[in-house]
VMD Tcl script that builds the backbone (N, CA, C; Angstrom):
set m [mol new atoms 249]
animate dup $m
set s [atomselect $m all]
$s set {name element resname resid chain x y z} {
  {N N UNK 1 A 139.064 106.165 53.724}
  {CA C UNK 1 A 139.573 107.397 53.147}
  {C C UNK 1 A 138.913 108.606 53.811}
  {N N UNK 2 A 139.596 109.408 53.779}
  {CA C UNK 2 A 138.874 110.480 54.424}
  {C C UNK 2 A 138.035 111.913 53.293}
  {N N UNK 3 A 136.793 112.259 53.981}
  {CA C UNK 3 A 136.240 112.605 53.176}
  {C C UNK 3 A 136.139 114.177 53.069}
  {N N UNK 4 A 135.599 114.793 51.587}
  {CA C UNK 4 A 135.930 115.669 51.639}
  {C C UNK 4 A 135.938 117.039 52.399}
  {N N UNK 5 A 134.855 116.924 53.021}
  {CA C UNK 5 A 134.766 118.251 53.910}
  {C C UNK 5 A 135.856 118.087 55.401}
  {N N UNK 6 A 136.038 116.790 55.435}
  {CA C UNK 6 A 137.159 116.448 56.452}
  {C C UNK 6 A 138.231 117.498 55.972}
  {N N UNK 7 A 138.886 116.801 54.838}
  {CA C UNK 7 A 139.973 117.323 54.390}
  {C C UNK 7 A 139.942 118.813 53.983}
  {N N UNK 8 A 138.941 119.351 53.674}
  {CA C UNK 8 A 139.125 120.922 53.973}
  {C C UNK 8 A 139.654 120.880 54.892}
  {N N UNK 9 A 138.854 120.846 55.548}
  {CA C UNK 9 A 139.166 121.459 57.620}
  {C C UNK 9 A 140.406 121.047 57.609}
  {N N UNK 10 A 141.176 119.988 57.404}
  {CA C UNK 10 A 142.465 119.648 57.740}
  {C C UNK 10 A 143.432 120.805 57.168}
  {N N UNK 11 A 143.132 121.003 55.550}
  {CA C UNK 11 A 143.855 121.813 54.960}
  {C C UNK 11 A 143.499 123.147 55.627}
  {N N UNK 12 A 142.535 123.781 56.435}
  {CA C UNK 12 A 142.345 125.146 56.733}
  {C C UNK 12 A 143.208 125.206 57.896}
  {N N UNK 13 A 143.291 124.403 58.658}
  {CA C UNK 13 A 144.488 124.324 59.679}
  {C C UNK 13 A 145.355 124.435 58.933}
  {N N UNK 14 A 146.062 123.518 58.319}
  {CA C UNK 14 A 147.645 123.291 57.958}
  {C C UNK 14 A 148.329 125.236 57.035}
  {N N UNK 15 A 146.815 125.777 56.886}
  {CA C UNK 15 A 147.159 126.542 56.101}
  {C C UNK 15 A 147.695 128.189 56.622}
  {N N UNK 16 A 146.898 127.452 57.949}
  {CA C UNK 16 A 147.401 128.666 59.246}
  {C C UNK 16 A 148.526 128.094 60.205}
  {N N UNK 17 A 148.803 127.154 59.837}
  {CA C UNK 17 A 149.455 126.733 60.766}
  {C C UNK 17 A 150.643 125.892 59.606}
  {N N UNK 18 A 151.891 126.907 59.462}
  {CA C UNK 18 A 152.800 125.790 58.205}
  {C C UNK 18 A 153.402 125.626 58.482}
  {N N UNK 19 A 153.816 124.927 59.630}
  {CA C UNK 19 A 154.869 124.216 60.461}
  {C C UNK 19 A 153.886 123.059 60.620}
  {N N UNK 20 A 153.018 122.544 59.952}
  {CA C UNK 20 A 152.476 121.591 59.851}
  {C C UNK 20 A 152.790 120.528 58.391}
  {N N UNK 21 A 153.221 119.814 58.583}
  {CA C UNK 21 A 153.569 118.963 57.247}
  {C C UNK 21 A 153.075 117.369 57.275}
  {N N UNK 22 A 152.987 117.097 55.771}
  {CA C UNK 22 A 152.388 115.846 55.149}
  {C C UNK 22 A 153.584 114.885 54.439}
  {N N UNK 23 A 154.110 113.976 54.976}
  {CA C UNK 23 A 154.981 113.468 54.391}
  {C C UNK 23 A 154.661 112.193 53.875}
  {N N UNK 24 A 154.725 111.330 52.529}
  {CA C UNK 24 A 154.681 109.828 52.260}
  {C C UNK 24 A 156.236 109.291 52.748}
  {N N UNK 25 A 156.139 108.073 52.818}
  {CA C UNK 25 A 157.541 107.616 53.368}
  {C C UNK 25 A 157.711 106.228 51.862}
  {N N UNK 26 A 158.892 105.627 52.147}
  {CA C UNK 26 A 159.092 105.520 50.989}
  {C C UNK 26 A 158.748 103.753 51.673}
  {N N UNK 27 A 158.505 102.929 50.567}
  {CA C UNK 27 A 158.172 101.659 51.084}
  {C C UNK 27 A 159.171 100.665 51.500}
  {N N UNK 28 A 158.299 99.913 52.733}
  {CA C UNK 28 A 159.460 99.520 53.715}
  {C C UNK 28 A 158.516 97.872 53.699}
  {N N UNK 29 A 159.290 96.859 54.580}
  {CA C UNK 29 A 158.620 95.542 54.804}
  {C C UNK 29 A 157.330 96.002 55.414}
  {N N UNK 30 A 156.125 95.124 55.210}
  {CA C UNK 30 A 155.201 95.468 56.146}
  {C C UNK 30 A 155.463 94.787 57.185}
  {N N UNK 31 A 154.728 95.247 58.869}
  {CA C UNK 31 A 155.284 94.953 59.901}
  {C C UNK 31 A 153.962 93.702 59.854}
  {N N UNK 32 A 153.069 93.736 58.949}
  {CA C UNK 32 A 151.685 92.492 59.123}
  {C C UNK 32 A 151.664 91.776 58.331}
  {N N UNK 33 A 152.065 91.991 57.084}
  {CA C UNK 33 A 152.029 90.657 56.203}
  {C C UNK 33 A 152.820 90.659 55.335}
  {N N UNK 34 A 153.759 89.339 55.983}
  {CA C UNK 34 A 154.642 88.605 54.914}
  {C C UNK 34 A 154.919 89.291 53.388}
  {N N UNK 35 A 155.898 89.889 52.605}
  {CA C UNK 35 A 156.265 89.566 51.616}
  {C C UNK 35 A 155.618 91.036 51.201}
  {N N UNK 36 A 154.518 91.677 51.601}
  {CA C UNK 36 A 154.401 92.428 51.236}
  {C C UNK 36 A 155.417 94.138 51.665}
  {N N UNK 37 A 155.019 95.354 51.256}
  {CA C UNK 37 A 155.353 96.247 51.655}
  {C C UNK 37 A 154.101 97.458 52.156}
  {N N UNK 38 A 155.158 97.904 52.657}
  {CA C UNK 38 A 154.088 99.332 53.053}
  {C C UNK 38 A 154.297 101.159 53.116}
  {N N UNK 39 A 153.662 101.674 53.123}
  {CA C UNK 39 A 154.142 102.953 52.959}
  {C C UNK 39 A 153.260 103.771 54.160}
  {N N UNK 40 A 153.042 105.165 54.170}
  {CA C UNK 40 A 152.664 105.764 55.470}
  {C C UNK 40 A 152.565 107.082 54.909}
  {N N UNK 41 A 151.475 107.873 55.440}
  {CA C UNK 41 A 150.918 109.239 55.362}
  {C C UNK 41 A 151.404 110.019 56.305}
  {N N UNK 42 A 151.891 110.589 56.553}
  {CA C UNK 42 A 152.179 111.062 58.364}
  {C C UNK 42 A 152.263 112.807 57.664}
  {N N UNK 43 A 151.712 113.189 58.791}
  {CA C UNK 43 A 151.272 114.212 59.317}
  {C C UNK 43 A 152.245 114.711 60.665}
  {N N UNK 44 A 153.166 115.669 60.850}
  {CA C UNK 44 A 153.908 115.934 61.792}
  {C C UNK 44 A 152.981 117.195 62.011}
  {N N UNK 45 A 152.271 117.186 62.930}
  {CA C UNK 45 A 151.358 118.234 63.963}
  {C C UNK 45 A 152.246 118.944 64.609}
  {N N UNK 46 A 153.264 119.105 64.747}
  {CA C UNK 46 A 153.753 120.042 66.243}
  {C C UNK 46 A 153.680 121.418 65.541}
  {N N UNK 47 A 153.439 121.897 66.590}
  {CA C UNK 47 A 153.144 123.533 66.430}
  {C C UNK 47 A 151.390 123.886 65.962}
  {N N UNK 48 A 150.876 123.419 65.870}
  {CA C UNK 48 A 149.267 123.552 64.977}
  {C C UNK 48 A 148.056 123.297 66.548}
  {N N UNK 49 A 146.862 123.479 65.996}
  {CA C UNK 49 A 145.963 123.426 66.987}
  {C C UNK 49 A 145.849 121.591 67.213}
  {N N UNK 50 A 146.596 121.149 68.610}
  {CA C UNK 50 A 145.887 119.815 68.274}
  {C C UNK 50 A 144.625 119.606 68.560}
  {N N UNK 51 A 144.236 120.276 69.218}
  {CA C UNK 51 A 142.297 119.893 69.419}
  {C C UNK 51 A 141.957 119.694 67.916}
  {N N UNK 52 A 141.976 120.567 66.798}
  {CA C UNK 52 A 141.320 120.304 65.787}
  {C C UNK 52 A 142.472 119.244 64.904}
  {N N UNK 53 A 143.230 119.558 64.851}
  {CA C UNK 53 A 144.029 118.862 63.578}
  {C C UNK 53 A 144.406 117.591 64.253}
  {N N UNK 54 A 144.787 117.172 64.902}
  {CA C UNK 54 A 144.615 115.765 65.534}
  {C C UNK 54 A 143.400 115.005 65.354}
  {N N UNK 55 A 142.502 115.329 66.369}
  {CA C UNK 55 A 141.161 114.675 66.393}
  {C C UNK 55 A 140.419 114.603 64.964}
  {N N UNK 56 A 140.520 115.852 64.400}
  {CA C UNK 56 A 140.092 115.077 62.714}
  {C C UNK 56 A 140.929 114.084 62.341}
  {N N UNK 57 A 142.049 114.000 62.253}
  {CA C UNK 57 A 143.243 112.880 62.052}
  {C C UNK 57 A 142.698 111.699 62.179}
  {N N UNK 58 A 142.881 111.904 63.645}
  {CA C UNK 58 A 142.293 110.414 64.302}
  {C C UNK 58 A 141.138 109.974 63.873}
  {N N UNK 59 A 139.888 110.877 63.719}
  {CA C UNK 59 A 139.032 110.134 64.025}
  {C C UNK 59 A 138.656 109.759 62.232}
  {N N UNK 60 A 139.463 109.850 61.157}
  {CA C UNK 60 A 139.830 109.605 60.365}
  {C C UNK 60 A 140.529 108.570 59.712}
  {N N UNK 61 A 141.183 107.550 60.773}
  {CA C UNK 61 A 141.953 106.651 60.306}
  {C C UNK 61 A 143.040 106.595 60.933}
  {N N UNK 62 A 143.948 107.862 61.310}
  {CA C UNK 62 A 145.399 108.130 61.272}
  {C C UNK 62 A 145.659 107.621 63.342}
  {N N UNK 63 A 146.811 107.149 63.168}
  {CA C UNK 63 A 146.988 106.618 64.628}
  {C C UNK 63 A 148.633 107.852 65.230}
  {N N UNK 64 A 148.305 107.844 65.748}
  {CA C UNK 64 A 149.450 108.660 66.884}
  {C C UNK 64 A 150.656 107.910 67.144}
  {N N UNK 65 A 151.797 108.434 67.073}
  {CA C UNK 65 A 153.292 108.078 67.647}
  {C C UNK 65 A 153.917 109.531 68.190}
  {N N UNK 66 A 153.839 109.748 69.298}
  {CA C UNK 66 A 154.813 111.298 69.739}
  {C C UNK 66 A 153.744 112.010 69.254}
  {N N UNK 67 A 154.367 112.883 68.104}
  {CA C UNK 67 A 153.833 114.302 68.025}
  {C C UNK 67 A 153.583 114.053 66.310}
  {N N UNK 68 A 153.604 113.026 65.959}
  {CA C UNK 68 A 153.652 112.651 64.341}
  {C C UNK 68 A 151.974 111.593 64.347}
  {N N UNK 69 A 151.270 112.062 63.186}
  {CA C UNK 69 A 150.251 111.045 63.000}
  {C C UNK 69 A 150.663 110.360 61.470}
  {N N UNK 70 A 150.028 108.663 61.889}
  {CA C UNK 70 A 149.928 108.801 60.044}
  {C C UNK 70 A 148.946 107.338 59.944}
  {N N UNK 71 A 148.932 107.122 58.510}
  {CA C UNK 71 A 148.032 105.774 58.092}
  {C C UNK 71 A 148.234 105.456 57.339}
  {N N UNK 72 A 148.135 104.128 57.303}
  {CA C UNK 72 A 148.657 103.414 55.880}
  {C C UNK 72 A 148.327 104.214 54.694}
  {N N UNK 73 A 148.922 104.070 53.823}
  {CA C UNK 73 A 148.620 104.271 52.261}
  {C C UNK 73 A 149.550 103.815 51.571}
  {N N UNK 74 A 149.206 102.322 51.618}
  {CA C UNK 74 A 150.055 101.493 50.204}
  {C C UNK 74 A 148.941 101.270 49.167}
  {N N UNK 75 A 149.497 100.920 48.154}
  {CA C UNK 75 A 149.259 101.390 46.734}
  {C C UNK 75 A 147.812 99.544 46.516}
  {N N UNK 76 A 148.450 98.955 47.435}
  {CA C UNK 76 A 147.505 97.669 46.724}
  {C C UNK 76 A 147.112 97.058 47.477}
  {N N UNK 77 A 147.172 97.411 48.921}
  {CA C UNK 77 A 146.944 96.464 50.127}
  {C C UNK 77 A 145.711 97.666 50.874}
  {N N UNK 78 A 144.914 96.900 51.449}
  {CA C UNK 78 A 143.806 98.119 52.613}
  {C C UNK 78 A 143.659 97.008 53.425}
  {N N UNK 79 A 144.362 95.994 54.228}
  {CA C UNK 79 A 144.167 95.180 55.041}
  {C C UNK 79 A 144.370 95.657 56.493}
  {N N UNK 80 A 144.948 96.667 56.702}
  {CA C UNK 80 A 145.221 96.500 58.054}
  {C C UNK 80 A 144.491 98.578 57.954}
  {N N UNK 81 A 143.507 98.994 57.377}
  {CA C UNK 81 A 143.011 99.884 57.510}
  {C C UNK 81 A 141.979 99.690 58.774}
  {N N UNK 82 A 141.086 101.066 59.559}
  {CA C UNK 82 A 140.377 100.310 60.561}
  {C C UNK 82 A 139.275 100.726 59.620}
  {N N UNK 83 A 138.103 99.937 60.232}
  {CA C UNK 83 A 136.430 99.983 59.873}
  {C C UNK 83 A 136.239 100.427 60.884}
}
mol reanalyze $m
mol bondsrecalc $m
mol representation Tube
mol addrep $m
């Protein structure tokens, strides 16, 4: 999880920058384990500083596709989170 002074900083970006958005997605098969489902945090960065709002992202949990970050957040599973 990411912690709190992280998530300031995230929110002090997003707050100068609001073409920055936080979306949950709605739950889908998981692509890792059987039977279960999964859901997703994503973060669409375009337009915002990526030096800062990325790299906190990342180094947070959240993995990169294009110009969109995100990380798991299903409700009962933390298996495929990283350590």
């Amino acid at each position: 999880m990411i912690n709190r002074n992280v998530w300031l900083q995230i929110m002090q970006q997003f707050f100068r920058n609001p073409e920055t958005h936080f979306f949950i997605t709605e739950p889908t098969p998981c692509p890792y384990l059987q039977g279960k489902k999964e859901r997703r945090l994503i973060a669409d960065t375009r337009g915002c500083d990526e030096s800062v709002v990325q790299s906190l992202l990342s180094d947070n949990g959240f993995r990169r596709s294009h110009d969109v970050l995100y990380t798991p957040f299903c409700e009962d599973c933390k298996a495929c989170l990283p350590v």
